[in-house]
PDB file of N, H, CA, C and O in Angstrom:
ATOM      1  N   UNK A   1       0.847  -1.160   0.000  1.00  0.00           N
ATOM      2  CA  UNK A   1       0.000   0.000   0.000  1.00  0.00           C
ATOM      3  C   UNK A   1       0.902   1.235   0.000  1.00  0.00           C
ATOM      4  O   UNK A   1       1.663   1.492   0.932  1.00  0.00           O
ATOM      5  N   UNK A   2       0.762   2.047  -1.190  1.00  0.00           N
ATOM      6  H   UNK A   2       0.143   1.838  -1.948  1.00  0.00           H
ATOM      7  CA  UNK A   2       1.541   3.165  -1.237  1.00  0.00           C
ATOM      8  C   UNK A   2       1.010   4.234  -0.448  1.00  0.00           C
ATOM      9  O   UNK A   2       1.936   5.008  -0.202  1.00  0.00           O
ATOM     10  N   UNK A   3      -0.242   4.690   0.144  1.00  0.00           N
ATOM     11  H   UNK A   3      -0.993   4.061  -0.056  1.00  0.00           H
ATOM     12  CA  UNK A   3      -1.267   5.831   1.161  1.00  0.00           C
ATOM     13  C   UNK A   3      -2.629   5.099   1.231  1.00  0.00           C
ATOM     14  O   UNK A   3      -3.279   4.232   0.647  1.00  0.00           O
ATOM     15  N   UNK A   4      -2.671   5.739   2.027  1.00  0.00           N
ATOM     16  H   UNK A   4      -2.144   6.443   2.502  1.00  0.00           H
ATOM     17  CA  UNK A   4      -4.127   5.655   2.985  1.00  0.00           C
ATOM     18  C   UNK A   4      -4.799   6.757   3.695  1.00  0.00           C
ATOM     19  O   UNK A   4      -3.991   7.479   4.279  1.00  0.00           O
ATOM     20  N   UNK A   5      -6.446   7.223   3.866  1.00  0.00           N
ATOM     21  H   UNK A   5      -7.102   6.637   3.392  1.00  0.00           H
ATOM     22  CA  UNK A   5      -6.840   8.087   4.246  1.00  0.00           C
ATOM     23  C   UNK A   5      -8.298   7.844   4.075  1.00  0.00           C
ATOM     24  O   UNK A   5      -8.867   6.777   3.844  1.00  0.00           O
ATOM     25  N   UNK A   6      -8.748   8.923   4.219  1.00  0.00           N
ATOM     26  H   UNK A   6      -8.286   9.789   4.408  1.00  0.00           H
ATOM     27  CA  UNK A   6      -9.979   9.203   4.259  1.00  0.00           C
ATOM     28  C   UNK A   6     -10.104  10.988   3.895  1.00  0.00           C
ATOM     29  O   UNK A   6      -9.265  11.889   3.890  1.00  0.00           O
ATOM     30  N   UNK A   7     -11.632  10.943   3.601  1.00  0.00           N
ATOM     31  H   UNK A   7     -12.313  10.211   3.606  1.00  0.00           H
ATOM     32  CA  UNK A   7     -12.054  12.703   3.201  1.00  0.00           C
ATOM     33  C   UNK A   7     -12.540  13.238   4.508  1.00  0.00           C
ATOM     34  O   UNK A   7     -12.907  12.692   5.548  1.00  0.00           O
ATOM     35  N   UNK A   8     -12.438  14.337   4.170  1.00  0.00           N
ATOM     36  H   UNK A   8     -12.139  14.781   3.325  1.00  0.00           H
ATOM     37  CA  UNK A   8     -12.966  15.665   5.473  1.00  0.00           C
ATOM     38  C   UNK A   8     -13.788  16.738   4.759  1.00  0.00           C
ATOM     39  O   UNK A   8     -14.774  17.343   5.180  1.00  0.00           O
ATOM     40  N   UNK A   9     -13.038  16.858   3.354  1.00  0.00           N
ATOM     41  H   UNK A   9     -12.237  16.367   3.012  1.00  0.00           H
ATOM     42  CA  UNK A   9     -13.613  17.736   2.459  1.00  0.00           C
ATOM     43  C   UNK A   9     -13.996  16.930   1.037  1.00  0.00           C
ATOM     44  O   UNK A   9     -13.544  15.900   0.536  1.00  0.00           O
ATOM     45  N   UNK A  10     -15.128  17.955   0.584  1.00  0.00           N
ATOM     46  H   UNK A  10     -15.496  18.791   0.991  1.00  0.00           H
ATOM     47  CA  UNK A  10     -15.481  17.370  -0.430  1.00  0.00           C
ATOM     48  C   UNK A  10     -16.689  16.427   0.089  1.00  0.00           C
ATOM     49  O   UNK A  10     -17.517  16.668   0.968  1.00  0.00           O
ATOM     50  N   UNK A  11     -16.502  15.040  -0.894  1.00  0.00           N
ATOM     51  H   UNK A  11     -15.829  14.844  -1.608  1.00  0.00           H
ATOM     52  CA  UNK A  11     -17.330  14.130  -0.716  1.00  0.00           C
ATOM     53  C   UNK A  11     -16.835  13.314   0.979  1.00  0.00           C
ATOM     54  O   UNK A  11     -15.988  12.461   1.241  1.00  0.00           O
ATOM     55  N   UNK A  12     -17.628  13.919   1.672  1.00  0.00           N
ATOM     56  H   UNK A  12     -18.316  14.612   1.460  1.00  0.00           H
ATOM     57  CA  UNK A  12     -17.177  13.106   2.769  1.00  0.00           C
ATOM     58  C   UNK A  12     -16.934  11.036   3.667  1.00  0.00           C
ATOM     59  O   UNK A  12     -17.607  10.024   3.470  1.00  0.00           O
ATOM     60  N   UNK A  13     -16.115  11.189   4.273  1.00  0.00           N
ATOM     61  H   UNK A  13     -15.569  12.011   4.434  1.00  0.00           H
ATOM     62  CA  UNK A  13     -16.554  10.227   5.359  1.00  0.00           C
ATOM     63  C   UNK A  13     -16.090   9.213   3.895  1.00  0.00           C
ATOM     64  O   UNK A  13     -16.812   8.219   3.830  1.00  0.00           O
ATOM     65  N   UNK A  14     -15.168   9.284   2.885  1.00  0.00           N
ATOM     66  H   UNK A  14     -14.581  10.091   2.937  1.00  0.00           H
ATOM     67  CA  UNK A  14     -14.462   8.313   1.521  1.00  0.00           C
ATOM     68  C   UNK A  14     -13.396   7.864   2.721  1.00  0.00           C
ATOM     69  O   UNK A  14     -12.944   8.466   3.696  1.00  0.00           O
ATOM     70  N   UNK A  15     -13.185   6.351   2.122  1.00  0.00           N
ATOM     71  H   UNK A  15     -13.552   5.862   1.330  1.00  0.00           H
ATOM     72  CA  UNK A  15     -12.397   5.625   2.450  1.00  0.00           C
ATOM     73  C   UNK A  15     -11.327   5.266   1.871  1.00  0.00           C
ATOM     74  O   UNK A  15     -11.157   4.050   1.961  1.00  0.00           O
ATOM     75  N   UNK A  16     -10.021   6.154   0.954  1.00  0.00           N
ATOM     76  H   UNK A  16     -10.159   7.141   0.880  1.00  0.00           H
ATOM     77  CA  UNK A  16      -9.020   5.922  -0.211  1.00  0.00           C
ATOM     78  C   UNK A  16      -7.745   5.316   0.351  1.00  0.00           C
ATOM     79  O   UNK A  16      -6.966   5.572   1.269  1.00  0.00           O
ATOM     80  N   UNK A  17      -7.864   4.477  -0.523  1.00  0.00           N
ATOM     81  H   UNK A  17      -8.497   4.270  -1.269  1.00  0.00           H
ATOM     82  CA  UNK A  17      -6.350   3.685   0.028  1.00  0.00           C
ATOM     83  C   UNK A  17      -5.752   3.381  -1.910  1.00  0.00           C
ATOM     84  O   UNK A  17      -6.307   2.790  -2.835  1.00  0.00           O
ATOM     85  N   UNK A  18      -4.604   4.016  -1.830  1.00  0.00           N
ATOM     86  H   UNK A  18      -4.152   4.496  -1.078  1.00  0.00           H
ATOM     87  CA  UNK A  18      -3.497   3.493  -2.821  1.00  0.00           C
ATOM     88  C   UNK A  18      -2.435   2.869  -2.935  1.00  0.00           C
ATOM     89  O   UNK A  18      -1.483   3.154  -2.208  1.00  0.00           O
ATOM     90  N   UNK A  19      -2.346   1.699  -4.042  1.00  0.00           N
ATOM     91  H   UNK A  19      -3.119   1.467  -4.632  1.00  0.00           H
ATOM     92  CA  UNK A  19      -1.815   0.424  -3.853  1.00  0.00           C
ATOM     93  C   UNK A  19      -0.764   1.059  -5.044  1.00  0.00           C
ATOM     94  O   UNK A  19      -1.112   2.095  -5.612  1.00  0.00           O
ATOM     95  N   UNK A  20       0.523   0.413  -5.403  1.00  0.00           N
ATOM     96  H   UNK A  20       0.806  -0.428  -4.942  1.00  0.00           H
ATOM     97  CA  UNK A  20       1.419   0.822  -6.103  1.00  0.00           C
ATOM     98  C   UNK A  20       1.546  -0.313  -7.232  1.00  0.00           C
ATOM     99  O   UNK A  20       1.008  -1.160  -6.518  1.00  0.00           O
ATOM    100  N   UNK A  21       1.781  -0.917  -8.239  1.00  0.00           N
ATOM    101  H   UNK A  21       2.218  -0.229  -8.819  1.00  0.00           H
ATOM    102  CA  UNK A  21       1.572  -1.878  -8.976  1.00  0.00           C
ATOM    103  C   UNK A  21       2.757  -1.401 -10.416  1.00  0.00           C
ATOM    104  O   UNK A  21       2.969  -0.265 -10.842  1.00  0.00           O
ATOM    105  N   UNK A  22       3.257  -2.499 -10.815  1.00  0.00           N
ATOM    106  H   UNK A  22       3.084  -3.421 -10.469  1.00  0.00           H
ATOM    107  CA  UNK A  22       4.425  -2.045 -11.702  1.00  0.00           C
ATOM    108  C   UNK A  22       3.459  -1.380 -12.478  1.00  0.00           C
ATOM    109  O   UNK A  22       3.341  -0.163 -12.621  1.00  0.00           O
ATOM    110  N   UNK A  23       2.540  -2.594 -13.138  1.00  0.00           N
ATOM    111  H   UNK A  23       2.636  -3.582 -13.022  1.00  0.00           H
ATOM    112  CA  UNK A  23       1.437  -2.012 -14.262  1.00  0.00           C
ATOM    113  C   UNK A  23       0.207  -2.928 -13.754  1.00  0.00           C
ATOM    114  O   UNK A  23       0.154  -3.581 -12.712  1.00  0.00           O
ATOM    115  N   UNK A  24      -0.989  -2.771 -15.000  1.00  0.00           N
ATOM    116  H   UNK A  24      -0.945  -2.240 -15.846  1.00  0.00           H
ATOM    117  CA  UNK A  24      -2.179  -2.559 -14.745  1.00  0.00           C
ATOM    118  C   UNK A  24      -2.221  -4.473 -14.826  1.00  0.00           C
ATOM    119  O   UNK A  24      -3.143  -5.020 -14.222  1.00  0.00           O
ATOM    120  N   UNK A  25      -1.350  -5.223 -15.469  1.00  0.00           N
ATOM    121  H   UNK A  25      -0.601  -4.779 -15.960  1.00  0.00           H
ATOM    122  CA  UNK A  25      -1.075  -6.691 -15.593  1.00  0.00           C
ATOM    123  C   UNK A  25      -0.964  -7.258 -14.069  1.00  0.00           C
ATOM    124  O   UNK A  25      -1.635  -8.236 -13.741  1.00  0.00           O
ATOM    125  N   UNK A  26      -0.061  -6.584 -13.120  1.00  0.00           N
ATOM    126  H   UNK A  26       0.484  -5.789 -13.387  1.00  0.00           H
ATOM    127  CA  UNK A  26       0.179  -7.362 -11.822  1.00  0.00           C
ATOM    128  C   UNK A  26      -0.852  -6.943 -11.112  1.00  0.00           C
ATOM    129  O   UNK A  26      -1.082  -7.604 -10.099  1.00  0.00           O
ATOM    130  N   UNK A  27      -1.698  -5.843 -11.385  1.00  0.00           N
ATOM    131  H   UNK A  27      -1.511  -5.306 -12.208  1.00  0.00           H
ATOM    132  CA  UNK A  27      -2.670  -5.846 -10.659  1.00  0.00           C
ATOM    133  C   UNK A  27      -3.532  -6.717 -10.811  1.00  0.00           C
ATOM    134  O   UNK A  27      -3.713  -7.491  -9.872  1.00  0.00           O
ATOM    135  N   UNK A  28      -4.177  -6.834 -11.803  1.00  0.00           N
ATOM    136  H   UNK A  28      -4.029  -6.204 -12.566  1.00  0.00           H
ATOM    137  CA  UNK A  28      -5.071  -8.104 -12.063  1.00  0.00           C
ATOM    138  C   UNK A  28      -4.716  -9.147 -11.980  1.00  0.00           C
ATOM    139  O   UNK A  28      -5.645  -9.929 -12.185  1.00  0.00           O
ATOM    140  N   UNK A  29      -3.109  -9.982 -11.619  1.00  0.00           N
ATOM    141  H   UNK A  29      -2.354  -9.348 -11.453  1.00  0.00           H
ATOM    142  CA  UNK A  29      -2.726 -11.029 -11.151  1.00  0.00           C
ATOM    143  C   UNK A  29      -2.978 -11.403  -9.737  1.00  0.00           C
ATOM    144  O   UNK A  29      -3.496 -12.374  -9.186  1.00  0.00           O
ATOM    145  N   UNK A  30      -2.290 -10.003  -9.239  1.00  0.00           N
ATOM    146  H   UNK A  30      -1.869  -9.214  -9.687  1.00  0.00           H
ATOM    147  CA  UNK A  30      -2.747  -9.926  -7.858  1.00  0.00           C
ATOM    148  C   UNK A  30      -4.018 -10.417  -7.183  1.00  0.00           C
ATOM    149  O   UNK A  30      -4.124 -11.330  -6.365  1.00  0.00           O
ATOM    150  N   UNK A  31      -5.055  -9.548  -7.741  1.00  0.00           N
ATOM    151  H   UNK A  31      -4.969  -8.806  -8.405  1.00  0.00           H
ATOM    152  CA  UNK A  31      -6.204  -9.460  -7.337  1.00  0.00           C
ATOM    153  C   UNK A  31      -6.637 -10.852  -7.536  1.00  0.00           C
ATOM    154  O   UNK A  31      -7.284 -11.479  -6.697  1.00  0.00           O
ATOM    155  N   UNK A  32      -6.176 -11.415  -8.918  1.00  0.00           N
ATOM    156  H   UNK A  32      -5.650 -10.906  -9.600  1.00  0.00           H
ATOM    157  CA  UNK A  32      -6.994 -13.115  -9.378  1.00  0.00           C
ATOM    158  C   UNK A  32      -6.165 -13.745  -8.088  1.00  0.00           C
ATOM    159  O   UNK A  32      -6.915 -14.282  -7.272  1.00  0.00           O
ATOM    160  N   UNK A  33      -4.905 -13.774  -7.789  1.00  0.00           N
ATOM    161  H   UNK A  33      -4.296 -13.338  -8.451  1.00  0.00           H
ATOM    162  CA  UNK A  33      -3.992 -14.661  -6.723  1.00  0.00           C
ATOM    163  C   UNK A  33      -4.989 -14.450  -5.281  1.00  0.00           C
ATOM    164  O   UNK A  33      -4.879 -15.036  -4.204  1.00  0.00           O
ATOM    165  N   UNK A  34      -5.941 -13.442  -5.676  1.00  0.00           N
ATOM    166  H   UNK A  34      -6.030 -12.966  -6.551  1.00  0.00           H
ATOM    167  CA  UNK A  34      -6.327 -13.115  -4.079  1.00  0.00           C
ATOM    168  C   UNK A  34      -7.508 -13.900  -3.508  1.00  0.00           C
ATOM    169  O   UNK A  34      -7.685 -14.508  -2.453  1.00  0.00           O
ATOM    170  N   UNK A  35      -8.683 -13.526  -5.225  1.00  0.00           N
ATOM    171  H   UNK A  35      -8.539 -13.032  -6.082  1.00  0.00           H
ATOM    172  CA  UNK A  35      -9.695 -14.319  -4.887  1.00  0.00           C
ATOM    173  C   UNK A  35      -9.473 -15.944  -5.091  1.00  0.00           C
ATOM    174  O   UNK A  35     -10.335 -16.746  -4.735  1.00  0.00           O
ATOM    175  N   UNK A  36      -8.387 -16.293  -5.622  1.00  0.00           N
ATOM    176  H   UNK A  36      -7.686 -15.641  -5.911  1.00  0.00           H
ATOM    177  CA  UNK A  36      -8.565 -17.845  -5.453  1.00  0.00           C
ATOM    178  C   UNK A  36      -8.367 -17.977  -4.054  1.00  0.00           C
ATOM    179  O   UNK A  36      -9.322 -18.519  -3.499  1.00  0.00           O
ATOM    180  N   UNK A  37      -7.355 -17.627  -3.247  1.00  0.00           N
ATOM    181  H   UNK A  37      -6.579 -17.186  -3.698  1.00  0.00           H
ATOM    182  CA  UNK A  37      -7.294 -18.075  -1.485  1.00  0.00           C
ATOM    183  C   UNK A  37      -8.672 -17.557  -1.377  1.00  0.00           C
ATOM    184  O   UNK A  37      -9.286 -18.603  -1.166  1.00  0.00           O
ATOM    185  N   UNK A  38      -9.640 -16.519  -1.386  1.00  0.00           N
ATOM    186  H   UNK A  38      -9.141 -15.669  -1.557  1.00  0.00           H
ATOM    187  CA  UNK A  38     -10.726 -16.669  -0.603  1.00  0.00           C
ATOM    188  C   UNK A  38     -10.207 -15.195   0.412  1.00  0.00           C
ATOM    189  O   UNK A  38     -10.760 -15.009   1.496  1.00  0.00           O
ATOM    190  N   UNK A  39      -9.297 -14.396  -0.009  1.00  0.00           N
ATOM    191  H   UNK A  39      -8.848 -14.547  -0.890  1.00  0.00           H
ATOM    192  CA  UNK A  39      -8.782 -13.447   0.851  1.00  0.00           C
ATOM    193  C   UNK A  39      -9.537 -12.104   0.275  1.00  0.00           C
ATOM    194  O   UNK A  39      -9.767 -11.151   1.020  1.00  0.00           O
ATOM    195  N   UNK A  40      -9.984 -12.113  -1.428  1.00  0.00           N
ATOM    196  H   UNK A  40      -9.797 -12.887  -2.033  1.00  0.00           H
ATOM    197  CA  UNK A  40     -10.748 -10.860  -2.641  1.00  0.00           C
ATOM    198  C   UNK A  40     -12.403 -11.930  -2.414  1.00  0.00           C
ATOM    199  O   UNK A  40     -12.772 -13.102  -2.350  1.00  0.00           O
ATOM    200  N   UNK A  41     -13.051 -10.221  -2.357  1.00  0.00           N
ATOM    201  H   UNK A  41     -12.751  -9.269  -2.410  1.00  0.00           H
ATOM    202  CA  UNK A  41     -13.094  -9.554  -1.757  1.00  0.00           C
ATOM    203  C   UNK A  41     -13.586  -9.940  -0.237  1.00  0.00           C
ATOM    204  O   UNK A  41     -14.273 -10.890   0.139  1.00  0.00           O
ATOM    205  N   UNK A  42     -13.009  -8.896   0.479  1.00  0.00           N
ATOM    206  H   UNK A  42     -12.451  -8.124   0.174  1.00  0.00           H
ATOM    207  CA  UNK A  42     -12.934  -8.942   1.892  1.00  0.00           C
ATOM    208  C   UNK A  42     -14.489  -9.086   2.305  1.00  0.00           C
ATOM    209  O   UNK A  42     -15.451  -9.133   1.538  1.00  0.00           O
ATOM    210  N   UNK A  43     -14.488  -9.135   3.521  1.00  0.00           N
ATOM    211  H   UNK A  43     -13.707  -9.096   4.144  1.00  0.00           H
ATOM    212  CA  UNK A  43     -16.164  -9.900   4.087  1.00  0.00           C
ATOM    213  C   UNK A  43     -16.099  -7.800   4.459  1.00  0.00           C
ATOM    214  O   UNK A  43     -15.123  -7.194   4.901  1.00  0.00           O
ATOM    215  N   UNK A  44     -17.361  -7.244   4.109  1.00  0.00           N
ATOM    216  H   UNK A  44     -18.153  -7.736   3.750  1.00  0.00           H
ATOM    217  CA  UNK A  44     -17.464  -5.817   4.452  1.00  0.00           C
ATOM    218  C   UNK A  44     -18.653  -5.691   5.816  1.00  0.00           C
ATOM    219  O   UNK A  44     -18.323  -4.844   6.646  1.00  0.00           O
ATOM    220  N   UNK A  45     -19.837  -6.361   6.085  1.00  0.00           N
ATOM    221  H   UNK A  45     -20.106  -7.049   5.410  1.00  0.00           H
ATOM    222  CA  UNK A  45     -20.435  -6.457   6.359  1.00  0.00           C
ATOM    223  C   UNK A  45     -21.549  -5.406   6.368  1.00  0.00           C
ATOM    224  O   UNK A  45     -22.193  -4.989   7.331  1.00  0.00           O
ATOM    225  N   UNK A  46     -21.614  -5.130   5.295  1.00  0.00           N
ATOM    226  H   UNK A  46     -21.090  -5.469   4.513  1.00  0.00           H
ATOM    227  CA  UNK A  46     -22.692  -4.539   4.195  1.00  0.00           C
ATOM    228  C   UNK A  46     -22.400  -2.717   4.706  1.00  0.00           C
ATOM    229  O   UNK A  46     -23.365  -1.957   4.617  1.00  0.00           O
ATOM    230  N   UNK A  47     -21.060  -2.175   5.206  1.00  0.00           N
ATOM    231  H   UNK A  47     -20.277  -2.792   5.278  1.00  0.00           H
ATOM    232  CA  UNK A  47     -20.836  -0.698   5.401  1.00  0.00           C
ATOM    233  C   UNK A  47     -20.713  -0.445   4.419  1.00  0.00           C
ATOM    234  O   UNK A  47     -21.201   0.684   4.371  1.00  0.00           O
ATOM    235  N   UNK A  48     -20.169  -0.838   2.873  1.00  0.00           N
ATOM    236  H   UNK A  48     -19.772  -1.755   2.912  1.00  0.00           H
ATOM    237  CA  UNK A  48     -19.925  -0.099   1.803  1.00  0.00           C
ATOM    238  C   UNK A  48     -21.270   0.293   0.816  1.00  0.00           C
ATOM    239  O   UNK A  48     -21.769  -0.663   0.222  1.00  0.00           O
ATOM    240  N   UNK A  49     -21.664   1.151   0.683  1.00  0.00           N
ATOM    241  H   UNK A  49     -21.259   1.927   1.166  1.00  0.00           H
ATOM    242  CA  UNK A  49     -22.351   2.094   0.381  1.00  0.00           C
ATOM    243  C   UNK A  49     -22.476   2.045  -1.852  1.00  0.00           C
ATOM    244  O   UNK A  49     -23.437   2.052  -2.623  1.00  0.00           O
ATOM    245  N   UNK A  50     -21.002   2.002  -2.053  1.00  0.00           N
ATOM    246  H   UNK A  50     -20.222   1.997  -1.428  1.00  0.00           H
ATOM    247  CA  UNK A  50     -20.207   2.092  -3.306  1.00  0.00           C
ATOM    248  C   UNK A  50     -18.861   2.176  -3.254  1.00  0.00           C
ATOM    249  O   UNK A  50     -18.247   2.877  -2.449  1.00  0.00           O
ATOM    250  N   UNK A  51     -18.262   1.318  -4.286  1.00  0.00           N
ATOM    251  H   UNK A  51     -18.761   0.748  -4.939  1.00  0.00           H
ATOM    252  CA  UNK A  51     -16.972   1.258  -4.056  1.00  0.00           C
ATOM    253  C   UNK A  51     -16.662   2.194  -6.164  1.00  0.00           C
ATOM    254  O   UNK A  51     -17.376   2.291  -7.162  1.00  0.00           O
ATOM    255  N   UNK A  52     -15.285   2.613  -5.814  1.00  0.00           N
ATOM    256  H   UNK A  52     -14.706   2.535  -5.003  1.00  0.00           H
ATOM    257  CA  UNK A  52     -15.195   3.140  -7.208  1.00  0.00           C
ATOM    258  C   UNK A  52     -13.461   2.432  -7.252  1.00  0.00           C
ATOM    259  O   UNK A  52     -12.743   2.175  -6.285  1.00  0.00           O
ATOM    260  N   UNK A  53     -13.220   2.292  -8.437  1.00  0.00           N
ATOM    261  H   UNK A  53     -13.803   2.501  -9.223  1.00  0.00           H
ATOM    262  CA  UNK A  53     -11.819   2.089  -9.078  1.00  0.00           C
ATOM    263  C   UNK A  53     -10.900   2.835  -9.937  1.00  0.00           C
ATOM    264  O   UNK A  53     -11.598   3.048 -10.929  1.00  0.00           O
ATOM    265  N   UNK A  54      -9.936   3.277 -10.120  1.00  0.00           N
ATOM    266  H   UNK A  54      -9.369   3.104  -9.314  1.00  0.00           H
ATOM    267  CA  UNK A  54      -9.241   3.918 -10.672  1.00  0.00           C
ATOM    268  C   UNK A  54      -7.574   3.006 -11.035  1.00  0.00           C
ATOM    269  O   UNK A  54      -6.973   2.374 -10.166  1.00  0.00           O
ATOM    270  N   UNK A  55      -7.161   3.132 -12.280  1.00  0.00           N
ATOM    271  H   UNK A  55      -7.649   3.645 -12.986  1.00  0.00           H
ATOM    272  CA  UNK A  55      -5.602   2.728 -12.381  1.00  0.00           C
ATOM    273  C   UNK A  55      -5.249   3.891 -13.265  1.00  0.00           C
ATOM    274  O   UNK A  55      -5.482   4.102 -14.455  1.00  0.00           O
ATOM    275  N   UNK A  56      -4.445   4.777 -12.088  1.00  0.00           N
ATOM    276  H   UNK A  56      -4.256   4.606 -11.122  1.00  0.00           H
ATOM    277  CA  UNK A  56      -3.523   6.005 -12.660  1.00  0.00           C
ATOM    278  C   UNK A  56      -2.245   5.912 -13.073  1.00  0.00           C
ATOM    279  O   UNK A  56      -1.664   4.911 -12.655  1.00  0.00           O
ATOM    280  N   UNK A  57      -1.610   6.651 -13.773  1.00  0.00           N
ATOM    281  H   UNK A  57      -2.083   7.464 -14.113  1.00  0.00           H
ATOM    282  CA  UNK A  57      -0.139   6.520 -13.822  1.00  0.00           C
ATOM    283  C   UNK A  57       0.674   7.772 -13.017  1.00  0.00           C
ATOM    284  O   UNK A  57       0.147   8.874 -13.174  1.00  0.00           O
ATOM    285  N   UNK A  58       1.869   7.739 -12.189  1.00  0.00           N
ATOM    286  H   UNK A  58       2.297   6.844 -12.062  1.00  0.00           H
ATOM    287  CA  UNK A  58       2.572   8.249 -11.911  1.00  0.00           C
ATOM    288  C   UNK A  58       2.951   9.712 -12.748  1.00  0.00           C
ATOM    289  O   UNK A  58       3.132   9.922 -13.947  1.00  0.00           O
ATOM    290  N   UNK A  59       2.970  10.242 -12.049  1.00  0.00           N
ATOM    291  H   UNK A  59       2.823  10.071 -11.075  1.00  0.00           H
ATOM    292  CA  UNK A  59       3.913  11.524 -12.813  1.00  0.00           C
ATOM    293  C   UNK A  59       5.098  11.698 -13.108  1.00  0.00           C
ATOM    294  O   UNK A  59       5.693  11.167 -12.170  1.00  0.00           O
ATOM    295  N   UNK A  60       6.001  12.180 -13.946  1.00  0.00           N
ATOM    296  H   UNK A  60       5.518  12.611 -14.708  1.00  0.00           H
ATOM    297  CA  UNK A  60       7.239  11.780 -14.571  1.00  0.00           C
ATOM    298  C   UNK A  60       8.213  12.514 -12.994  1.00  0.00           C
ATOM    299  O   UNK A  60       9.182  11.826 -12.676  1.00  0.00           O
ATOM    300  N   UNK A  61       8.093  13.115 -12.578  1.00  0.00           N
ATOM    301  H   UNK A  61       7.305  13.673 -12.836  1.00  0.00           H
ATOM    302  CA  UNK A  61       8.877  13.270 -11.549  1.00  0.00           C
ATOM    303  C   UNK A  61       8.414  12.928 -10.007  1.00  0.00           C
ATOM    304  O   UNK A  61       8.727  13.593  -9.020  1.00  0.00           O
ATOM    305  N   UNK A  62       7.468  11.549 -10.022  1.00  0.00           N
ATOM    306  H   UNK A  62       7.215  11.008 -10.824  1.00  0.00           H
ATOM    307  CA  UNK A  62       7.033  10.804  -8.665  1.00  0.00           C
ATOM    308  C   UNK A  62       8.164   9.504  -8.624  1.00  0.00           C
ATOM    309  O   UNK A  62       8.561   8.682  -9.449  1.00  0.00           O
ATOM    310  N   UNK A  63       8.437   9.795  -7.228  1.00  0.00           N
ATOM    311  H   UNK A  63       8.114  10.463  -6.558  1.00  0.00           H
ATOM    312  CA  UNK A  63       9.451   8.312  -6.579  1.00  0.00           C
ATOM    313  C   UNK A  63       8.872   7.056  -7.217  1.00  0.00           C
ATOM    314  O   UNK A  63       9.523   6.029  -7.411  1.00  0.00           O
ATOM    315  N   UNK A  64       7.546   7.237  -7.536  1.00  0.00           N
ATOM    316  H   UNK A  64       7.017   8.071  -7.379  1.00  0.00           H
ATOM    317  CA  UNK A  64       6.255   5.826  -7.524  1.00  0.00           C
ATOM    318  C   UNK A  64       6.861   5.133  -9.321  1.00  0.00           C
ATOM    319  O   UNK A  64       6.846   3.994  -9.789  1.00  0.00           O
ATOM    320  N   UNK A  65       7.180   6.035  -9.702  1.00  0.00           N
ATOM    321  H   UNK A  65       7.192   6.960  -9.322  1.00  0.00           H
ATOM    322  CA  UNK A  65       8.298   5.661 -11.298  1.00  0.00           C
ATOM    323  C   UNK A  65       9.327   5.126 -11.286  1.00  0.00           C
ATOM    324  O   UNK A  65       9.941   4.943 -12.337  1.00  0.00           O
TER     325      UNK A  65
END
């Protein structure tokens, strides 16, 4: 996990957490490696409301490159 947080402003009471991934390939390995153990997706117990997804790229002068 590259950050973690939550909102105050804006759309409130968001739950954002960012994961770092070479590319958009190990993510979806990942994620398949996850739900076969039974670990994707996590048990929520019905708090999530909506979940949203995003795969960004780094900026040419971020450490995350």
């Amino acid at each position: 996990m590259a950050a973690a947080g939550h909102t105050e402003l804006g759309p409130l009471n968001q739950w954002i957490h960012i994961w770092a991934y070479k590319d958009a390939a190990e993510r979806f390995r990942v994620r398949d490696e996850a739900r076969a153990t039974g670990a994707w997706p996590p048990q929520t117990r019905g708090m999530f409301i909506k979940q949203e997804n995003m795969l960004v790229v780094p900026v040419s002068f971020s450490p995350l490159r």
